[in-house]
N, C-alpha and C positions, 0 to 999 in steps of 0.2 A: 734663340731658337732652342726647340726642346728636339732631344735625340732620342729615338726609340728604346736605347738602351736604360735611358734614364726611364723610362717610363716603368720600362719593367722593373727595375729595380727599388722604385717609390713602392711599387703596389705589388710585391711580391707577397704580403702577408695577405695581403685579398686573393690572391688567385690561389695561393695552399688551401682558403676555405672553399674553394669549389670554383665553379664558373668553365664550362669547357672554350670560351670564345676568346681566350687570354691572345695567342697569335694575331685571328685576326682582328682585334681591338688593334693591337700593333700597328699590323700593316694597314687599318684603314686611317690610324690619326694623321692628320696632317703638322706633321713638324714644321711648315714655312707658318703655321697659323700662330703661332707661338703659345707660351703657359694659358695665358688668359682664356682660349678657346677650349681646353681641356674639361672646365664642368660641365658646360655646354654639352659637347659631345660627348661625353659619358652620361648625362642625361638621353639620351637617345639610345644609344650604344650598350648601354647593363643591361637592359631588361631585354633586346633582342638579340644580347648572347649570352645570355644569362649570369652574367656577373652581380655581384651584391650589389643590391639600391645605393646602398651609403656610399658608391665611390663617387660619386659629386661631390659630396659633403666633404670626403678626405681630399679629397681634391683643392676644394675652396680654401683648406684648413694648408696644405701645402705651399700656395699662391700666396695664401694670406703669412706665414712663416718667411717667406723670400721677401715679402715686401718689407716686414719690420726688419729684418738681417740686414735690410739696406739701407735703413736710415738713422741716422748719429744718433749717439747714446746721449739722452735727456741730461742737461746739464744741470750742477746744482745751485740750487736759489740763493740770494743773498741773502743777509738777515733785511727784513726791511719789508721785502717781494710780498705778494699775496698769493696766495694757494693759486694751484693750477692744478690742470689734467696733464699731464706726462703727454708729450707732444707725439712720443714714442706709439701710444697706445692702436688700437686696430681693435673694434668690437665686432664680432665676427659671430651674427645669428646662423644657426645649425641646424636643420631637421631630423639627422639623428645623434643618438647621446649612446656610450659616450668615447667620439671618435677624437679625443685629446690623448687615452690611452692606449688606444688604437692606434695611433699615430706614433704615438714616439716609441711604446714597449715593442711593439711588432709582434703582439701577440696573437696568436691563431686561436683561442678559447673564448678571445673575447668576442663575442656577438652583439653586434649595435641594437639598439632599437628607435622604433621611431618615436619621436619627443623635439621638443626644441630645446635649442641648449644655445647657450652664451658662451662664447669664448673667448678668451682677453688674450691680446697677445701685444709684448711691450720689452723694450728694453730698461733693465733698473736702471735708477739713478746713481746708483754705487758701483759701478765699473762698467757697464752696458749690457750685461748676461742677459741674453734672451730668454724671457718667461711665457709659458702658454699654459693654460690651466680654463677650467670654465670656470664662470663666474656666478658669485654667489647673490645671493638676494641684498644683503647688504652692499655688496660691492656695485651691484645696477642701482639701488637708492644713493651711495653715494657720489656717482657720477652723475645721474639726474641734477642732486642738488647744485653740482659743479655747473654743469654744462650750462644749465637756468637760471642757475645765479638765484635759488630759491631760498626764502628765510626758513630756516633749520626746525622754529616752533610752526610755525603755518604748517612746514611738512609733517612735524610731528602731531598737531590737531587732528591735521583729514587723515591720518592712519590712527589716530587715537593709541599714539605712543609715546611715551615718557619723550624729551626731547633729547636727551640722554642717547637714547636707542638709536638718533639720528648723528649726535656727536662719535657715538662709539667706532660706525658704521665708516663716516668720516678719517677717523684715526685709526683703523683698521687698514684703509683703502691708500693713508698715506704711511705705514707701517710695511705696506708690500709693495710700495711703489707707482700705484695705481696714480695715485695724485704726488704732486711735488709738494714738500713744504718747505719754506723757508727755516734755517735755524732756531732751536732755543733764543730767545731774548735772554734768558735767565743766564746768565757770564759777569764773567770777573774782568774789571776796570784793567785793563793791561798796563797800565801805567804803578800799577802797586803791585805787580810782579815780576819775578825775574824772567829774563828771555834763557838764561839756563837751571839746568836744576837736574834730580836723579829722573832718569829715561822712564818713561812712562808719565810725567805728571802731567803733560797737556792736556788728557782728557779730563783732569781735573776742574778745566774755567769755564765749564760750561753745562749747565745742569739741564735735563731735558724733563724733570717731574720738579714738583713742587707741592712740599706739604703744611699744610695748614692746621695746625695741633691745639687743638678746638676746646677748653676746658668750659664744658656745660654748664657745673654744677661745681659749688663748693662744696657741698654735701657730703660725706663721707662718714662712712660705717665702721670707720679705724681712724686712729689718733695718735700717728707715726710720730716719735720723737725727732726727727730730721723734717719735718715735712717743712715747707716754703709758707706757706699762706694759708693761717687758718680763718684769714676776714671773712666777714659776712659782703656776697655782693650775690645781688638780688638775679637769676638767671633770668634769659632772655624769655621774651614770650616764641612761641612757634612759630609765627607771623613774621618778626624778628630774625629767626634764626632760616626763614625759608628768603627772605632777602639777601641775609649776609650768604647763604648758598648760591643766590643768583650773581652774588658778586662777585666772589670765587670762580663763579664759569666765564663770569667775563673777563677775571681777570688771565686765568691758564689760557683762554683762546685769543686774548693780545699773545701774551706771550709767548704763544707755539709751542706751553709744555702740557701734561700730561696731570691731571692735580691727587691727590689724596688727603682726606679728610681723617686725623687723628684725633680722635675721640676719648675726648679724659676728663681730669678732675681735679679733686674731689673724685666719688666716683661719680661716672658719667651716667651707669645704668641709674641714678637717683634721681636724675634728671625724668619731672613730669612727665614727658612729652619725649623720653628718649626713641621710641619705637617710631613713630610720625617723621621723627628728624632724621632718622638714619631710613627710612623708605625713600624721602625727601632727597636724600643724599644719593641713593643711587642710582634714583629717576636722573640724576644730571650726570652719568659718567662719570662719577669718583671712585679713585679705591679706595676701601674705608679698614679702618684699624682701630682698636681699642685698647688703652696702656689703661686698666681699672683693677679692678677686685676680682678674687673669685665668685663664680655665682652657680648656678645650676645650670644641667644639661638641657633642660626644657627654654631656658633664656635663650642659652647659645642656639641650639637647633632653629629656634622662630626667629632668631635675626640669619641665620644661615640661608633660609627658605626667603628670604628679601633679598639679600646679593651676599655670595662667600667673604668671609672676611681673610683680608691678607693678612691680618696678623692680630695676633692675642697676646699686648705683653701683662706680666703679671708682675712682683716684685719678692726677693727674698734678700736680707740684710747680712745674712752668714749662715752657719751653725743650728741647729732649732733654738738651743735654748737664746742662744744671743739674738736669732731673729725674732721672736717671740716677745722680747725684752722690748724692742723696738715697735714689734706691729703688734703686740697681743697675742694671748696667748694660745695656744691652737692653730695661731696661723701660718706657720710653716706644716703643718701637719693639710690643713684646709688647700695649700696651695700646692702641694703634692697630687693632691685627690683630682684637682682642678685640671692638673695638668694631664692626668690620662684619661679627664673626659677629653682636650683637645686634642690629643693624641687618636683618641677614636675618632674623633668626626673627621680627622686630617686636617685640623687647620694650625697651621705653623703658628708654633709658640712660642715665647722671648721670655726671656726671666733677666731683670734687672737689679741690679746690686749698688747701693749708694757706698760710694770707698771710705771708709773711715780710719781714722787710728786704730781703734780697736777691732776691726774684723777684717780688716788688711791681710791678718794672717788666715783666715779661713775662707779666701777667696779660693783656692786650688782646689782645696779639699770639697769646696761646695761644689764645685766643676764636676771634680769628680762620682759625687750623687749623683749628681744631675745628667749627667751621661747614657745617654740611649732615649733620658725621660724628656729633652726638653730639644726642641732645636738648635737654638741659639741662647747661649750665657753670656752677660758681658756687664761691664761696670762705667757709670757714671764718679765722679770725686766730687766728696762732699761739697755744697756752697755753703756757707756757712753765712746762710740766710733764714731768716723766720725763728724757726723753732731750730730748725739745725743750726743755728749760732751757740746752742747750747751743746756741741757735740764738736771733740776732736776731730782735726783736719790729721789724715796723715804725713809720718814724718817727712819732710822734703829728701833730708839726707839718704832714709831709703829705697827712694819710689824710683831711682833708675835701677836697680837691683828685682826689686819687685816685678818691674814690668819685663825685666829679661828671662825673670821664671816663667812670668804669665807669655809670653810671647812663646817660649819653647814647649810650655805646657798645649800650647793651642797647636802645635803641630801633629800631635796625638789624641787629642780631644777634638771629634767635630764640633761637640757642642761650643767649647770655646770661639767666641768671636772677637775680633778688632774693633775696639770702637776710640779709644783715649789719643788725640793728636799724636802727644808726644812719642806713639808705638815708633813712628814714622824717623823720630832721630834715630831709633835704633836700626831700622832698616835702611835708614841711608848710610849710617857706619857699616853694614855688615854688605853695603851697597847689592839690596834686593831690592824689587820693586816695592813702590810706597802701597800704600792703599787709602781707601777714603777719607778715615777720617772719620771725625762724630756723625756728621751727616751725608757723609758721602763726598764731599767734599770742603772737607779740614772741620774749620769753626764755618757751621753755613746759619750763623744768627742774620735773620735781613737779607738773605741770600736764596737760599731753595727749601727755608724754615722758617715759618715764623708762628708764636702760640696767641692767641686769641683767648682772649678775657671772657668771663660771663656775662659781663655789662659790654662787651662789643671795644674793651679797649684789645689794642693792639700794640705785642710784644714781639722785640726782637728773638729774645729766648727766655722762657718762663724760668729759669734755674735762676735769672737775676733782672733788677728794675732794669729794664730796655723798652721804656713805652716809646712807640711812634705815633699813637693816634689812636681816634676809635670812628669805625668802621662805621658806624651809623651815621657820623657826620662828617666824611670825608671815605671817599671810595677807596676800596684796597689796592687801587692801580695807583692810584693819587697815594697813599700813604707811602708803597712801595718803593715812589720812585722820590720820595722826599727828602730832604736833606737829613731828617732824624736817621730816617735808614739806612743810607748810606754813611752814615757814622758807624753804623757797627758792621754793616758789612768790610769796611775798610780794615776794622780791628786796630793792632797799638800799631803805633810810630814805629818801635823797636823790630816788629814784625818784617816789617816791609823790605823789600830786598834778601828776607834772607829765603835759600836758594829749597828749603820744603815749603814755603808759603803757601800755596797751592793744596798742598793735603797737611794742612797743620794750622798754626795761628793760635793755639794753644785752647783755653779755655774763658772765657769774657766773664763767667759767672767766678770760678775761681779767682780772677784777676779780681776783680770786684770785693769781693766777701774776704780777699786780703787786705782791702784798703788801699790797692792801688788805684790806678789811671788806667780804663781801657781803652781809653785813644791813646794812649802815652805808652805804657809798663805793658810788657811781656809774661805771660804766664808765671810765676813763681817757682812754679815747679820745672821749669824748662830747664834742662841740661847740655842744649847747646857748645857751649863755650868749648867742653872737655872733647866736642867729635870736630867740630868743624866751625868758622865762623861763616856769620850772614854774606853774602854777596851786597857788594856795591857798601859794604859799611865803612 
């Protein structure tokens, strides 16, 4: 039963906008009629006592708030389940807009109009918070497709939109709750980790994005002394490269992650057909990123105007003159220039450092430059594979030392980032929270990373030989989940059980280009022993 008192108290920010009939509204509603009879009779009731039109609409919007309040907060899906509508949800057509602000601010300035409005009203799936908001054009396409069980490209045809635009829509809608999704697929085998370890690493086993680090082109404009692979292998044709895209969507929407398409080399912009493929790429909902060469502000800007780029890494080796030494001459100068074009356009920039013997020492100092110029600094360790076989690994005995500067230099340096496993023994000595790791979580070769050949072979991690397959004649789902792959996602023997596993596993490529065993031998460089030993060893 509704009490008079309540009534007035709902609709007091109506009656401060005017209406001289507020009383007897009161005393003629009938309280035994209960909430439900309320729009009704304010349909009749506003306009002959002159109360605002909108208060049906607030009305509805009230009734429709009581109803979701009362029912259980949407539970979460298994891994397994298939997408749904939040059971939670109440779509709630409006005729005037927009009484969602009206409603909750209680504001007196705001004056409705008339219009139709959609309003979503639900409890999340992360603790049951009741959300009310109208809803968006995406958000009504994404529920259509739910509700009708409609094929995503068909919808994308008769709207003549990228089908992308329909995925996005989709993961937006389950991003706020709208729709339920079942977990990442993308997780770590629980049986080759520990059940304890430093506080925070659980969200480590489970990745919810997955990147696919695409080397287009062997082609390249520099002739890095470190570089990995200078073979000739013939690039794909576009035809080619717009299937292996279709396989990639198929593969992130099994697996309920989120994809990004890392775009390299060689450099990539040499690639024929590079502007096609990366339009290609964003018609299907990918984030897209480029780890290439400097190039011009007119390149960047015409792929900008296609989809923003998440990220522009670029590379510098130390010092000018020792970078220089390395990539040619001028090009620490040239990558300087590059960086405050990206700096202008606003697109986040990475500068990548390969660790060596010899420029070991001028990684600080290079931070230091780079300071205010770049967003992110961080360093890979040399593999001493290809051509970098002909280039000092740095010294084992100093690289825990090393990275205790680079770890304390990064408290003061934004630009400084985390990227080397082993950061993580040191923060579980100093017992802080871990952090990702190379990929976000620890060694993610085979796991929420994997690089992609020109010829369509498929690599666990390009830094070293980790072939699983190629893509053209076996699908990326199928290669994924094969037993190649799961060889490196497992990582070494020695690994397993100990209690950082999860944000660590060391290096596979390092491991490798020492002539170990990466199913067997642990990182080289690993310093374990002297903090703490493995679990369960």
């Amino acid at each position: 039963m509704m009490e008079a008192k309540w009534l007035k108290a709902l609709f007091s920010c109506c009656a401060a906008q005017g209406g001289d009939g507020w009383d007897t509204l009161i005393a003629d509603f009938d309280d035994e009629a209960g909430p439900e009879a309320l729009p009704q009779f304010l349909e009749t009731a506003a306009a002959a006592l002159s109360l605002p039109a909108y208060l049906p609409d607030l009305a509805r919007l009230e009734l429709a708030v009581h109803g979701v309040q009362a029912t259980t907060a949407p539970a979460l899906l298994e891994e397994g389940d298939d997408l749904q509508i939040n059971p939670s949800l109440t779509l709630l057509p409006l005729n005037w807009k927009p009484i969602c602000s009206l409603f909750w601010k209680r504001e007196t300035t705001i004056v409705p109009e008339q219009g139709q409005e959609f309003v979503l009203l639900y409890k999340a799936p992360d603790g049951g918070t009741l959300r009310v908001r109208p809803a968006t054009d995406n958000n009504l396409l994404a529920l259509k497709v739910m509700a009708e069980n409609l094929d995503r490209q068909a919808v994308a045809d008769e709207a003549g939109v990228a089908v992308g635009a329909v995925d996005a829509a989709v993961e937006e809608a389950c991003e706020q709750g709208l729709l339920l999704s079942p977990p990442s697929a993308i997780k770590r085998t629980a049986a080759h980790f520990p059940d304890d370890g430093p506080e925070g690493w659980q969200r480590y086993l489970r990745s919810d994005y997955f990147t696919l680090q695409w080397h287009v082109t062997q082609a390249c404009d520099l002739h890095c002394k470190h570089c990995y692979d200078r073979s000739t292998i013939s690039p794909l044709t576009l035809e080619q490269g717009q299937i292996i895209l279709d396989q990639f969507r198929d593969f992130v929407l099994d697996q309920k992650v989120h994809g990004q398409i890392t775009f390299t080399g060689g450099n990539p912009l040499l690639y024929a057909h590079f502007d096609e493929l990366y339009r290609e790429t964003a018609r299907r909902n990918f984030t897209i990123a480029i780890l290439g060469n400097p190039t011009s502000r007119e390149v960047i800007e015409s792929l900008q105007q296609i989809q923003p780029l998440s990220f522009y890494q670029v590379s510098l080796e130390g010092l000018p003159e020792h970078n220089d030494s390395i990539r040619g001459p001028g090009h620490f100068q040239r990558i300087m220039e590059f960086l405050e074009i990206l700096q202008d356009l606003s697109i986040y920039s990475m500068v990548m450092l390969t660790l060596t013997r010899e420029n070991m020492g001028q990684v600080l100092e290079l931070a230091e430059i780079l300071r205010g110029k770049v967003d992110l600094f961080t360093f890979n360790r040399l593999s001493q594979t290809g051509e970098g076989a002909g280039l000092a690994a740095a010294e084992k005995e100093n690289y825990r030392a090393f990275l205790e500067e680079y770890l304390e230099a990064a408290k003061s340096n934004p630009a400084i980032s985390l990227k080397d496993n082993l950061i993580n023994i040191l923060k579980a000595e100093q017992e802080t929270s871990p952090f990702g790791g190379c990929t976000g979580f620890g060694c993610g070769a085979a796991f929420n990373f994997c690089s992609l050949l020109p010829n369509g072979d498929l690599h666990a991690c390009r830094k070293f030989q980790s072939p699983i397959g190629n893509v053209l004649e076996s699908s990326l789902l199928e290669l994924y989940h094969s037993p190649a792959a799961e060889r490196y996602r497992l990582g070494p023997e020695e690994c397993r059980g100990c209690k950082i596993r999860p944000v660590c596993g060391g290096c596979q490529a390092v491991i490798q280009s020492s002539g170990l065993d990466i199913t067997i031998d642990r990182d080289p460089y690993c310093f374990l022993d002297g903090v703490d030993k493995p679990v369960n060893s």
